[in-house]
C-alpha positions as CSV (number, residue, x, y, z in Angstrom):
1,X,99.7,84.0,86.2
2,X,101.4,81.6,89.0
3,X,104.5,81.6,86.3
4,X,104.5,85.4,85.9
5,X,104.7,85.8,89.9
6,X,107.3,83.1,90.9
7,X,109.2,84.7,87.8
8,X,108.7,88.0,89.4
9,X,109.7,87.3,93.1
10,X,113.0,85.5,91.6
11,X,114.3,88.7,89.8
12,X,112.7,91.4,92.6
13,X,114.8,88.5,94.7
14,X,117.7,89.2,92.5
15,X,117.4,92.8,92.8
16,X,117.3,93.3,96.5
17,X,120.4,91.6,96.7
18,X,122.3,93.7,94.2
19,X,120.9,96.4,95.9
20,X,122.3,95.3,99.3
21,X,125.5,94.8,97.3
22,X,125.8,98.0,95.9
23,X,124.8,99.7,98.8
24,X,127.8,98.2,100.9
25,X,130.0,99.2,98.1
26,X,128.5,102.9,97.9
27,X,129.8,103.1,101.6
28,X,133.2,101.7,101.2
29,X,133.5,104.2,98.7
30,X,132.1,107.3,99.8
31,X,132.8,107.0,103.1
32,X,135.7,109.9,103.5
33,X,133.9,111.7,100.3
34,X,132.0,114.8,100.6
35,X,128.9,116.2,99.1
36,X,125.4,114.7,98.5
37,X,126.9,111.1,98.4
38,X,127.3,110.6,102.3
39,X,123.9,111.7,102.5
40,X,123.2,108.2,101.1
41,X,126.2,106.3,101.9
42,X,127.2,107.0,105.3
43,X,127.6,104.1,107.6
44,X,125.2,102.9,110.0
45,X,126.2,104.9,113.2
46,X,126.8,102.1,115.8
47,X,125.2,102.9,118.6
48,X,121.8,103.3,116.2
49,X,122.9,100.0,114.9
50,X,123.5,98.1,118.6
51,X,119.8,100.1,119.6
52,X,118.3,98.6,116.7
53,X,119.6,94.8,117.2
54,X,118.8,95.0,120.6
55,X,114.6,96.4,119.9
56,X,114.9,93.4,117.2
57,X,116.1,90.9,119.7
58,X,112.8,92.2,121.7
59,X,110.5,91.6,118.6
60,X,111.7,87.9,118.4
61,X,111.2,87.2,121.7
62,X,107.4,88.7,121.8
63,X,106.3,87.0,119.0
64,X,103.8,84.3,119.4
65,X,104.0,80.6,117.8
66,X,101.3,82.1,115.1
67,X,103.9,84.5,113.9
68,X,101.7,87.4,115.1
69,X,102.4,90.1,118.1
70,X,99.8,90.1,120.6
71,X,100.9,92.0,123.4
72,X,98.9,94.7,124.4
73,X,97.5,96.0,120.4
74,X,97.4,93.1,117.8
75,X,96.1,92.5,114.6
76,X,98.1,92.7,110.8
77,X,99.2,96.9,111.4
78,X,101.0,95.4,114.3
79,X,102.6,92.5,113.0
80,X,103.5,94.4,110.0
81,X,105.4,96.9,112.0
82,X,107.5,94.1,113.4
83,X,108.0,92.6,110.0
84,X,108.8,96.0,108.1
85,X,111.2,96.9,111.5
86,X,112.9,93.0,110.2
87,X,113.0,94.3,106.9
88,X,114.7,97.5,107.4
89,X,117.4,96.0,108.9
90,X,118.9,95.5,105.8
91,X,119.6,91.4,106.5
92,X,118.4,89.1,103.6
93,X,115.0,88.1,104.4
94,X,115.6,84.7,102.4
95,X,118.5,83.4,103.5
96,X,119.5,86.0,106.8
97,X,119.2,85.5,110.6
98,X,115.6,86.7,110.3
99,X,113.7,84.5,107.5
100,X,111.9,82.2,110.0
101,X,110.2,84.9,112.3
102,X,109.4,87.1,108.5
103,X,107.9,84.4,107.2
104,X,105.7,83.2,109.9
105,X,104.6,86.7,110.5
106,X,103.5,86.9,106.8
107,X,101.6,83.5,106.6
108,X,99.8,84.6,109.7
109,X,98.8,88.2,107.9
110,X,97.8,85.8,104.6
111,X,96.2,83.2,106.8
112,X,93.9,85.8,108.7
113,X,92.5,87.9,105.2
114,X,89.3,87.8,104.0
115,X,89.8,85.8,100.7
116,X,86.2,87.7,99.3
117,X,87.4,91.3,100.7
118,X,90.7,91.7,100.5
119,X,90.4,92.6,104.2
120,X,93.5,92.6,106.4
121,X,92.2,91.1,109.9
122,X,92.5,89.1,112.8
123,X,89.3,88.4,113.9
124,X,89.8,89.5,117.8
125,X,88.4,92.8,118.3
126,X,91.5,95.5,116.8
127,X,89.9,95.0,113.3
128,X,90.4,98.3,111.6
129,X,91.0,100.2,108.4
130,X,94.3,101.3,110.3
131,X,95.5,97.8,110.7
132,X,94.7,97.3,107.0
133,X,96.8,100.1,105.7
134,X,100.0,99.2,107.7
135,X,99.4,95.4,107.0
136,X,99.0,96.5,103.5
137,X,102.5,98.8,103.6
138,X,104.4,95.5,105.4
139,X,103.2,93.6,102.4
140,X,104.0,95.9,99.8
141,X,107.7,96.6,101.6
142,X,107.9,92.7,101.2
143,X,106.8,91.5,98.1
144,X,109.4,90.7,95.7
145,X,111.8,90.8,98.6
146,X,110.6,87.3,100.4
147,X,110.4,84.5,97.5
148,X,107.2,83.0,97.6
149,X,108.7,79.5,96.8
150,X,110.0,79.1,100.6
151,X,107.0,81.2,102.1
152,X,104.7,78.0,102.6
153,X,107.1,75.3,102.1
154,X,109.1,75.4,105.3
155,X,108.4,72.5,108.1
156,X,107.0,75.6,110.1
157,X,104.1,76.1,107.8
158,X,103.2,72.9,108.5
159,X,99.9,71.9,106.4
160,X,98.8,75.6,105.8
161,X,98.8,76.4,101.9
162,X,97.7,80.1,101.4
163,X,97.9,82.6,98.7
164,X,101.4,84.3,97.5
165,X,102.2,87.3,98.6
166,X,101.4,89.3,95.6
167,X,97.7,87.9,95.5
168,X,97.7,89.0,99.0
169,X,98.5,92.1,98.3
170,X,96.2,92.8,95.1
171,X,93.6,91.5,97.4
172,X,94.4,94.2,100.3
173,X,94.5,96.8,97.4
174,X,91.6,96.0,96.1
175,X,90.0,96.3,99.6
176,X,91.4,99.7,100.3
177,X,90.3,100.9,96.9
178,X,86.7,99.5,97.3
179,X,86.7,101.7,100.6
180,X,87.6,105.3,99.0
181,X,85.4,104.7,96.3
182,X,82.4,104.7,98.8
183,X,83.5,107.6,100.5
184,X,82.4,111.1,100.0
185,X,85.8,112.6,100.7
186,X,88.0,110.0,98.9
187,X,89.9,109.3,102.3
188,X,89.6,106.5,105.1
189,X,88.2,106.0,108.5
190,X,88.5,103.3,111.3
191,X,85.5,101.2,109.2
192,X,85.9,100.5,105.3
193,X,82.2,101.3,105.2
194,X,82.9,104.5,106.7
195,X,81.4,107.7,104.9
196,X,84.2,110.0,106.8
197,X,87.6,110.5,107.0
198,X,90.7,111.6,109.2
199,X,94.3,112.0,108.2
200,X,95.4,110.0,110.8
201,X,94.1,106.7,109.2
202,X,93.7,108.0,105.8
203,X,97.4,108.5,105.6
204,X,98.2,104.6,106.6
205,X,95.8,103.0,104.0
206,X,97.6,105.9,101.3
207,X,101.0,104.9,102.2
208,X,100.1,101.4,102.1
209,X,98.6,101.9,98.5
210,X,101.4,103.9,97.3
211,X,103.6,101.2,98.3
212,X,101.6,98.6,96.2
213,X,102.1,101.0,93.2
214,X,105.4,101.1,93.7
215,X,105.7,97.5,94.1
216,X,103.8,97.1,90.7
217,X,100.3,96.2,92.0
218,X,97.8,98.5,90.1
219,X,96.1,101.2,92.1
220,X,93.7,103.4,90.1
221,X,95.3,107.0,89.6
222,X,91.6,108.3,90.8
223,X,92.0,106.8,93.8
224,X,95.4,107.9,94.8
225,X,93.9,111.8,93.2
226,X,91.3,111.9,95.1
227,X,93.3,111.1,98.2
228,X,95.7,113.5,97.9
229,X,92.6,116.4,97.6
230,X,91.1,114.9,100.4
231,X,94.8,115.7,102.4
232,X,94.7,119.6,100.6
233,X,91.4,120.1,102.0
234,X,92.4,119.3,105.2
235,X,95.8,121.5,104.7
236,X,95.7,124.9,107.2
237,X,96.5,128.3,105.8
238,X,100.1,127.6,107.9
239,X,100.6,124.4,106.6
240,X,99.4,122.8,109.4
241,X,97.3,119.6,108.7
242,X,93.6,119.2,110.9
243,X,92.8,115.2,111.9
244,X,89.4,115.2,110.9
245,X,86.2,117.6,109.9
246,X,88.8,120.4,109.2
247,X,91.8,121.9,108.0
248,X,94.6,122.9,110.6
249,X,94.2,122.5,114.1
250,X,95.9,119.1,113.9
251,X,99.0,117.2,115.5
252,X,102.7,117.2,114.8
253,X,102.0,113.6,113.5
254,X,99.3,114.4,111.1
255,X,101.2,117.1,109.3
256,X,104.0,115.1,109.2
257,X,101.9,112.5,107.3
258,X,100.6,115.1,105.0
259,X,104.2,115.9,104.0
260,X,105.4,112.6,103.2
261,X,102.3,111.4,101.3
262,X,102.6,114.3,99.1
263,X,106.4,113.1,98.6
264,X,105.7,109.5,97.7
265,X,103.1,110.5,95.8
266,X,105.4,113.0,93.9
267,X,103.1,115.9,94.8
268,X,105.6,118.5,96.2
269,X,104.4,120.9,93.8
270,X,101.3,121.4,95.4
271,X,101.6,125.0,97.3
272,X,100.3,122.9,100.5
273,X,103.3,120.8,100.7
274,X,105.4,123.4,100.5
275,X,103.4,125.7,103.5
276,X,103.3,121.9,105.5
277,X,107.0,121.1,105.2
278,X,107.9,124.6,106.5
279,X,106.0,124.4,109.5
280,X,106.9,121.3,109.6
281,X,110.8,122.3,109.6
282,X,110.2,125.3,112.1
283,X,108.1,122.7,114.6
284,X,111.2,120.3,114.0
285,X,114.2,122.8,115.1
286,X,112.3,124.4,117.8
287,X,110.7,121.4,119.6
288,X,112.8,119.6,122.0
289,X,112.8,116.4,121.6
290,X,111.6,115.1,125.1
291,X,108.5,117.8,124.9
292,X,106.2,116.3,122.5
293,X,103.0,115.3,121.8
294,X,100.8,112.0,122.9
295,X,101.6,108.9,121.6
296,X,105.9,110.1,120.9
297,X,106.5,107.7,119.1
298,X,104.0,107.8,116.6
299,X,105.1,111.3,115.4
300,X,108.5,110.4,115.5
301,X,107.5,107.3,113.0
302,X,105.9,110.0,110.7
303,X,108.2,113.0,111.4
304,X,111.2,110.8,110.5
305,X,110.1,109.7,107.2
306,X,109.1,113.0,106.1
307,X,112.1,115.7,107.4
308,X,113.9,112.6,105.1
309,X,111.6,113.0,102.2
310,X,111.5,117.1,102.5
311,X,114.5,118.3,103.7
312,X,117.5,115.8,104.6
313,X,119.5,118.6,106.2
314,X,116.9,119.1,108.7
315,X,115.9,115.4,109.4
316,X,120.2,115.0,110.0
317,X,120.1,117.4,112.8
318,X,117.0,116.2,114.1
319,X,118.0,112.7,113.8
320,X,121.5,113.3,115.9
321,X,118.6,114.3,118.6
322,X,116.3,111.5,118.0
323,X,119.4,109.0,118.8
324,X,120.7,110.1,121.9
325,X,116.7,110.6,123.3
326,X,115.9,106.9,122.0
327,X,119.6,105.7,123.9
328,X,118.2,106.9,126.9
329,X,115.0,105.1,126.7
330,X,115.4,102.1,125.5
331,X,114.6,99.2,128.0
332,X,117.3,96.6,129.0
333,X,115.1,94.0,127.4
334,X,115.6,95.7,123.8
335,X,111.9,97.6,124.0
336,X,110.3,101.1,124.2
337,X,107.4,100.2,126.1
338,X,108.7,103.1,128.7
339,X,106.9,105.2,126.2
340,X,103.5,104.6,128.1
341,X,104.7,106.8,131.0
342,X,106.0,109.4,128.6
343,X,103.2,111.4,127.1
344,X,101.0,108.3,125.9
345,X,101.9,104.5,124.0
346,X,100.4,102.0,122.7
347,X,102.6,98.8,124.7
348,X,105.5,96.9,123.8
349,X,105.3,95.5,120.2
350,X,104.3,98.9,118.6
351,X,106.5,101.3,120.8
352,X,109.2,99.3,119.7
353,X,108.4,99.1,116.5
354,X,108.0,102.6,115.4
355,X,110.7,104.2,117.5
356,X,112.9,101.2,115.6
357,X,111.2,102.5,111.8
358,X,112.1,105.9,112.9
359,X,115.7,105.1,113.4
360,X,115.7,102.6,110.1
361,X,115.6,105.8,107.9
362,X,119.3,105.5,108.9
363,X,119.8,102.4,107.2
364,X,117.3,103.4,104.1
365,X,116.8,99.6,103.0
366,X,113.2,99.8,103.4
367,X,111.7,101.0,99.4
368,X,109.6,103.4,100.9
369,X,112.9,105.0,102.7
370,X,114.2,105.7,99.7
371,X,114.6,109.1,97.9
C-alpha cells in the first residue's frame, strides 16, 4: 500500500509539472489567437498577478510556527484556504518559493486529525463540519501535487512522523461519508452527528468530497446522489437556492454553490441547474459589484468558481469588475481584512484568502478550477 502511494505521488508529481509546462506553452502559443483557446490560455493579467503576490506575501507573514493561521477564525478550513490560495498560484509546491510554508501547513492539518474519525480539527473551539469540508478540499487539491517523501522529512518537521497525505485524506472522506449516511436529508450541518442540513456547509463538505473523487480517493456514488437531491430539494422555482429548511429564499452565495456542485459533479442536466445558473447570470450582470451581500467575500469565492463552471462569457465580464473592486481594497500589507467594515468578514487570514481563490480562477492551476 505505502509502495502504491509513494508510486502514485511521484507520477501525480510528474504530472503537475507537465501540466505547468504545457500550460506555459498553451500561452506562448495562443496568446494573439482567437476563439475558445484564449479562454484557457490567456496570460495572467498583471495587476491580478502583483494583487495576488502581494495577499500571498500576507499569508506567509500570518502564519504561525505550527504552520496553521490563527488570527481571528482558525482551525484546518482556514489553513486550507491559505494552502489551496499557495497552490493556485501555479509555483511548484516541491521545489518552488512556497514548499516550506505548504508543507508545514499540511503536517499541522495531519497532525491535528482524529486518527479513529477521520475528523479534520484543531481542538480550540472552531471545530466544525465546515472546517472539515474545506480542510478536506485543501487536501484533495494537494495530494499527488506535494510528494509525500519530503512532507515529514524536512529539519522543520522535526520529530513529528504522521500519516501521508493520501491516508489523510481517505481518513477525512471517510469521516464526511460516515456523516451523510446518518442524516436524514443526505446533506451536512455544523456537527457530523447533525440530523439537519444547510447548503451553506453542505456545499463545503460536497466540494471537498468531489475533490477526493477526483483525486482518486473512493467516495460512494450514494453518497455524492443523495447530496446532489438534497441541493434539488432545496432548489426555488427561480432557481434560487434556500440555506436551510427550504427551497429559495436563500443568498447569492448559496445559489452560487448549488451551481458549481451540480458542475463538478457533472449534473448540469438537471432542470435546476439550469433555472440556478440563470438567475444566477441575471444576479451577476445586474448587481454591482460594491452592493452585495454579508460576508462579500464569501460569495465572491463561490460566485467566481461557478459563472467559470456555467457560463465563462459571463464570469469574464464579471471578473474585469471583480479586479478593479479587489485593487481598490486590498490593504498595503497584502490583506483584505478591510472586508469587516464592508458588509460583514470573517478577519485577516480568510478575507484574504477567498478574495485571493476568487481571483485564482484566473490562473486555473488549482484541479477543481478546471473545466
Amino acid at each position: 500500500m505505502e509502495s502504491r502511494r509513494r508510486q502514485h505521488s511521484w507520477w501525480m508529481a510528474c504530472l503537475w509539472m507537465a501540466y505547468l509546462w504545457t500550460a506555459a506553452a498553451l500561452v506562448a502559443a495562443t496568446a494573439h489567437a482567437a476563439g475558445p483557446l484564449v479562454r484557457y490560455g490567456d496570460p495572467v493579467p498583471r495587476d491580478v498577478r502583483e494583487m495576488y503576490d502581494a495577499g500571498l506575501r500576507y499569508l506567509l507573514k500570518s502564519q504561525d510556527d505550527s504552520g496553521a493561521w490563527k488570527d481571528g477564525q482558525a482551525g484546518p478550513g482556514v489553513t486550507g484556504m491559505a494552502v489551496m490560495a499557495l497552490l493556485a498560484s501555479g509555483e511548484d509546491p516541491n521545489h518552488g518559493p512556497y514548499r516550506v510554508p505548504i508543507r508545514k501547513a499540511l503536517r499541522s492539518m495531519i497532525v491535528a486529525q482524529n486518527a479513529e474519525t477521520g475528523f479534520l480539527g484543531s481542538g480550540q473551539g472552531h471545530d466544525s463540519m465546515y472546517q472539515h469540508g474545506f480542510g478536506m478540499l485543501a487536501l484533495a487539491e494537494a495530494y499527488g501535487a506535494v510528494d509525500d517523501r519530503m512532507l515529514w522529512t524536512e529539519a522543520s518537521a522535526g520529530s513529528q512522523q504522521g500519516r501521508p497525505l493520501g491516508q489523510a485524506l481517505e481518513l477525512a472522506t471517510r469521516c464526511a461519508v460516515t456523516s451523510a449516511r446518518n442524516n436524514p436529508l443526505g446533506g451536512w450541518r455544523y456537527s457530523a452527528d447533525a440530523k439537519d442540513a444547510d447548503t451553506s456547509v453542505s456545499g463545503a463538505v460536497l466540494m471537498g468530497l468531489l475533490a477526493a473523487r477526483n483525486a482518486g480517493i473512493e467516495v460512494p456514488d450514494e453518497t455524492i446522489d443523495k447530496a446532489i437531491r438534497y441541493f434539488t430539494t432545496m432548489t426555488g422555482p427561480n432557481g434560487q437556492l434556500g440555506y436551510s429548511g427550504g427551497p429559495g429564499g436563500g443568498s447569492d452565495a448559496v445559489t452560487s454553490i448549488g451551481v458549481l456542485v451540480y458542475s463538478i459533479a457533472q449534473q448540469k442536466g438537471l432542470p435546476q441547474y439550469g433555472k440556478s445558473l440563470a438567475y444566477l447570470r441575471g444576479r451577476s450582470l445586474a448587481v454591482e459589484q460594491g452592493g452585495m451581500e454579508g460576508y462579500p467575500t464569501y460569495t465572491r469565492y463561490y460566485r467566481a468558481q461557478a459563472l467559470f463552471q456555467g457560463d465563462v462569457d459571463v464570469w469574464e465580464k464579471w471578473n474585469a469588475g471583480l479586479v478593479k473592486e479587489l485593487k481598490g481594497m486590498q490593504a498595503k500589507d497584502g490583506s483584505f481584512a478591510g472586508f469587516a467594515g464592508r458588509g460583514g468578514g470573517f478577519g485577516g487570514t480568510v478575507d484574504t484568502a477567498l478574495a485571493l481563490l476568487s481571483l485564482a480562477v484566473n490562473y486555473k492551476f488549482l484541479p477543481v478550477y478546471e473545466r
